[in-house]
C-alpha positions as CSV (number, residue, x, y, z in Angstrom):
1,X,104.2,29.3,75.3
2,X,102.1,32.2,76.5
3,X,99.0,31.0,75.0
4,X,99.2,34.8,72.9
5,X,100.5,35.9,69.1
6,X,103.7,37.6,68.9
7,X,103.2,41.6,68.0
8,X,105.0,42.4,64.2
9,X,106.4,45.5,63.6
10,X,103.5,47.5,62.6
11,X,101.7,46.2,66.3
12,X,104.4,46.8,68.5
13,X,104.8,50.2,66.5
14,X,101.6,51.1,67.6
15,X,101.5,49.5,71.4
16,X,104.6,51.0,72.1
17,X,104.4,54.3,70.7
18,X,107.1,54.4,69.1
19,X,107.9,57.5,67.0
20,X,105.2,59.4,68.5
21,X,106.3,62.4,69.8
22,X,104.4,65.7,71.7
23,X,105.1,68.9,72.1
24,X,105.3,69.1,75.9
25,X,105.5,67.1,79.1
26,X,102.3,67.8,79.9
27,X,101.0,66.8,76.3
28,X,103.2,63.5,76.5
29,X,101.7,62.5,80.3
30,X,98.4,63.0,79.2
31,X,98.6,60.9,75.9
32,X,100.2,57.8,78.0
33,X,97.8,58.0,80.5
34,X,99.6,59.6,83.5
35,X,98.4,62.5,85.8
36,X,99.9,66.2,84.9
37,X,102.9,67.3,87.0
38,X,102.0,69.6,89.9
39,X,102.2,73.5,89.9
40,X,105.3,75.0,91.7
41,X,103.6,76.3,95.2
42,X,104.9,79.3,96.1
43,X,108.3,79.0,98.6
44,X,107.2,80.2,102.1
45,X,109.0,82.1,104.4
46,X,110.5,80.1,107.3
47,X,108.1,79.7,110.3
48,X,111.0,81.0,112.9
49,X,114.1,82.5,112.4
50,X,117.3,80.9,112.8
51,X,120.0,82.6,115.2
């Protein structure tokens, strides 16, 4: 209908990653191609007090 083959098992296995897994979030980002989470800044003091 598509004009495209269907994936089998083995395929979608290896489009879709299934049973991969890593051994961090940072690992697992990087393997699917997504930018690493952001270092925590440090917190900063408030620029005034409050009364």
């Amino acid at each position: 209908e598509l004009g495209r083959e269907v994936a089998d098992g083995q395929e979608a296995r290896r489009i879709l990653r299934i049973g991969e897994f890593y051994s961090s979030a940072d690992e697992t980002l990087a393997k699917n191609g997504f930018a690493p989470n952001r270092k925590p800044k440090a917190v900063a003091e408030p620029l005034r007090a409050v009364a």
